[in-house]
C-alpha positions in Angstrom: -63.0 150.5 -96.3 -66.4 150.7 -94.3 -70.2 151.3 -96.2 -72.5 153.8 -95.1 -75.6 153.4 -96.1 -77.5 156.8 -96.2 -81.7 156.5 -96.1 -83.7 159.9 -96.5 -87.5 160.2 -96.3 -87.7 163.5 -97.6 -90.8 163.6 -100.9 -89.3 166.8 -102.8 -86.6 166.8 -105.1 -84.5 169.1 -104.2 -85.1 168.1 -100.7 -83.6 169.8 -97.3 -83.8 166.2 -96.3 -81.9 164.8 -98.3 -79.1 167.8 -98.0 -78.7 167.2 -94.3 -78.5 163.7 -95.2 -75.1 164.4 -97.8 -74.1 166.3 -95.3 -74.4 163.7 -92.5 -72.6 161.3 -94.9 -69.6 163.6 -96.0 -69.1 164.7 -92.5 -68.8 161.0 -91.7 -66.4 159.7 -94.4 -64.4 162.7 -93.7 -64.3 161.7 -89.9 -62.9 158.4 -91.6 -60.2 159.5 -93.2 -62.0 159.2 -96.7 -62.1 155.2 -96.2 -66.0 155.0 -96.7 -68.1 154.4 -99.8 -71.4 155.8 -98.8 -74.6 154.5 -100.4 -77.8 156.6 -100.7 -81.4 156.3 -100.9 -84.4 158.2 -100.9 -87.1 156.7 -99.6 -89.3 158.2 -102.2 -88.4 155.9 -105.1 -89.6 153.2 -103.2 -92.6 153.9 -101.9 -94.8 151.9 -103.4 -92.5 148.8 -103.0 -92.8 149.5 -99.5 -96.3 149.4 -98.9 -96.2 146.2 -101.2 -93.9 144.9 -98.5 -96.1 145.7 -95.7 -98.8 143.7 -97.7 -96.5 140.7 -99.0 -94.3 140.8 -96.5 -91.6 139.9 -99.5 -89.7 143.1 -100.5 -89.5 143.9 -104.6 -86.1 143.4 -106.4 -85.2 147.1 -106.2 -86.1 147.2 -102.2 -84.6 143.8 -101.5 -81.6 145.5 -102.5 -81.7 148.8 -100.8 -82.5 146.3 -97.5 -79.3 144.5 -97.7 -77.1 147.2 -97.8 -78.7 149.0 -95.2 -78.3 145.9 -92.8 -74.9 145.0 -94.4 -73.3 148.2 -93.5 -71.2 149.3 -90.9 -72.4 152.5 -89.8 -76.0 154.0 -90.8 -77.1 157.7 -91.3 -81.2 157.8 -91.2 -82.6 161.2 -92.0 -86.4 162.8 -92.1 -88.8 165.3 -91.7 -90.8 166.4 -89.0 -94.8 165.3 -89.9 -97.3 165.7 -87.4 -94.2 166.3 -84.9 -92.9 162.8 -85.2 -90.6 161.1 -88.1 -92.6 160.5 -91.7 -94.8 158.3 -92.3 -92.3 156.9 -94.9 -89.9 156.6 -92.9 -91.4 154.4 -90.2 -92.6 152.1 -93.2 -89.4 151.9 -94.0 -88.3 150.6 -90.6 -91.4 148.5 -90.6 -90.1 146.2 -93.1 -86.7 145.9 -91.5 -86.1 142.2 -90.6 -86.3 141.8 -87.0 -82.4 142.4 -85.3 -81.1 142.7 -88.7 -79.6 146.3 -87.2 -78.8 145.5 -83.8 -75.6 147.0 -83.0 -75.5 148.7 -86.5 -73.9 152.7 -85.2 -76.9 155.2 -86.4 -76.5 159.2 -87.0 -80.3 160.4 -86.5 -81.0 163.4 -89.0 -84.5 165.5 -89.2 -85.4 168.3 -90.8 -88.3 170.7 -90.2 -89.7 174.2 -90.6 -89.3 175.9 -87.1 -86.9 174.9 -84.3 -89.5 173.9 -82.6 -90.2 170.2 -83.3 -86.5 169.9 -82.9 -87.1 167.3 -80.0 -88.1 164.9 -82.8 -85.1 162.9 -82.6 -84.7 162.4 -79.2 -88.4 161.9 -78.3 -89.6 159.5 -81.4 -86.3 158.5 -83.5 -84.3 157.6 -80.4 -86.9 155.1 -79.0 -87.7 153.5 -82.2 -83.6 153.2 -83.0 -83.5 151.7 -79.0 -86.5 149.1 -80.4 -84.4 148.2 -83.6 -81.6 147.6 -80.7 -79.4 149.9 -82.8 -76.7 152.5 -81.1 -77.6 155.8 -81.6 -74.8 158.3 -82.2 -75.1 160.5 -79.1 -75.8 164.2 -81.0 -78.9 163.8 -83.7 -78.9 166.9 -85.6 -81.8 169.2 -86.4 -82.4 171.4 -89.1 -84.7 174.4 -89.6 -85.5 176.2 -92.5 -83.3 179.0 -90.6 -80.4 176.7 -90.6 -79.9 176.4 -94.2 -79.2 180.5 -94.1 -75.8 182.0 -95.2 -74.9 182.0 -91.4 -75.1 179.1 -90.3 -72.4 177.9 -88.4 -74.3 176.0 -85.6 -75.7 173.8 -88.0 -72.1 172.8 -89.7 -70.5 172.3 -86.2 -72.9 170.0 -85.2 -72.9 167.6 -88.1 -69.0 167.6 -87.7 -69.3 166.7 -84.4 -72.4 164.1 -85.3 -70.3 162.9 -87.9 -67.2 161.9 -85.9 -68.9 160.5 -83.4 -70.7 158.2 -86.2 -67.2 157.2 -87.1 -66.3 157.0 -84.1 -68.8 154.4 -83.2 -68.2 152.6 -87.3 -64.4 152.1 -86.5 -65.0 151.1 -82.9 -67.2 148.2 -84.3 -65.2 147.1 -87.0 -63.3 144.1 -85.9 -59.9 144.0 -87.1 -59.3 141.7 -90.3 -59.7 138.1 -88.8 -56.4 135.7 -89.9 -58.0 133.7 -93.0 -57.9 129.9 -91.1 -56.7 128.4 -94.7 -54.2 130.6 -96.0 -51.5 128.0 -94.6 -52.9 124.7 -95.0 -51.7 121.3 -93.6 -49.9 119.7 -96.6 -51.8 116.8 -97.2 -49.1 113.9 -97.2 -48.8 115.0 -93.8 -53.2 114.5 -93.0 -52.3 111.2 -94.4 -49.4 110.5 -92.0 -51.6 111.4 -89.1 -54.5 109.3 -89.9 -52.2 106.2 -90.9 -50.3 106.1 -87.8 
């Protein structure tokens, strides 16, 4: 079974942010074979805990928490919208507080959404470099959303997240190392320890 762990920096409920991100995450676990528990958070709930952070630099109970499975899991999906044509501030905040290498090598599925197609370079001009920072891989296709995506026709938009989201898995069971042989499940009787040592 592999975790996902889902982070969206969208500040409405309901959020197109955050829809993209379920997407993302179904899309994934399907590419799986439905061996994933995916784990979600918006970013939202903990704001203030974050800016806390950046003044601390200790994370709150709630935020330790949402830090440890984010850099505990296997495969990453990190969504958010398009502010001032870059990611949120939120979201960088978020990423801020990240412990230094604690997601190198983690597989990441870049999300954003915005209201025109035109700040659709988001991801590969400011979410790509700071994932290439964090030394984490980067699925190859980041998907975009416009408000015109979410439209009764959009099929563009759903065969790109399948193809994000096998490639995401892809990269999750790739990783993965196969179950390592547990080093005491046949232990050295002990009369025979002491036969060693006593001869």
């Amino acid at each position: 079974m592999y975790d996902l762990a889902v982070v969206s920096a969208g500040l409405s409920r309901p959020s197109s942010t955050r829809m993209l991100a379920d997407r993302l995450a179904a899309a994934t676990a399907d590419a799986l074979g439905g061996q994933a528990r995916v784990h979600a958070f918006d970013l939202r709930d903990h704001a203030r805990a974050l800016a806390d952070n950046l003044v601390t630099g200790f994370p709150g109970g709630a935020l330790r928490e949402v830090l440890e499975t984010v850099t505990g899991a296997d495969g990453l999906i990190a969504v958010t919208p398009v502010f001032n044509a870059s990611y949120s501030g939120l979201f960088k905040t978020f990423f801020d507080v990240v412990e230094p290498g604690a997601l190198e090598g983690t597989p990441v599925l870049l999300g954003a959404t915005g209201g025109t197609a035109r700040h659709s370079l988001v991801i590969d001009m400011a979410m790509r470099p700071l994932m290439a920072y964090l030394r984490a891989t980067a699925a190859p296709t980041g998907v975009y959303a416009a408000s015109e995506d979410w439209g009764s026709g959009e099929t563009g938009l759903a065969a790109r997240i399948e193809r994000a989201g096998g490639e995401l898995a892809a990269l999750v069971a790739a990783r993965t190392p196969a179950a390592r042989p547990d080093p005491y499940a046949e232990p050295v009787p002990f009369a025979e320890l002491l036969g060693a040592t006593g001869s």
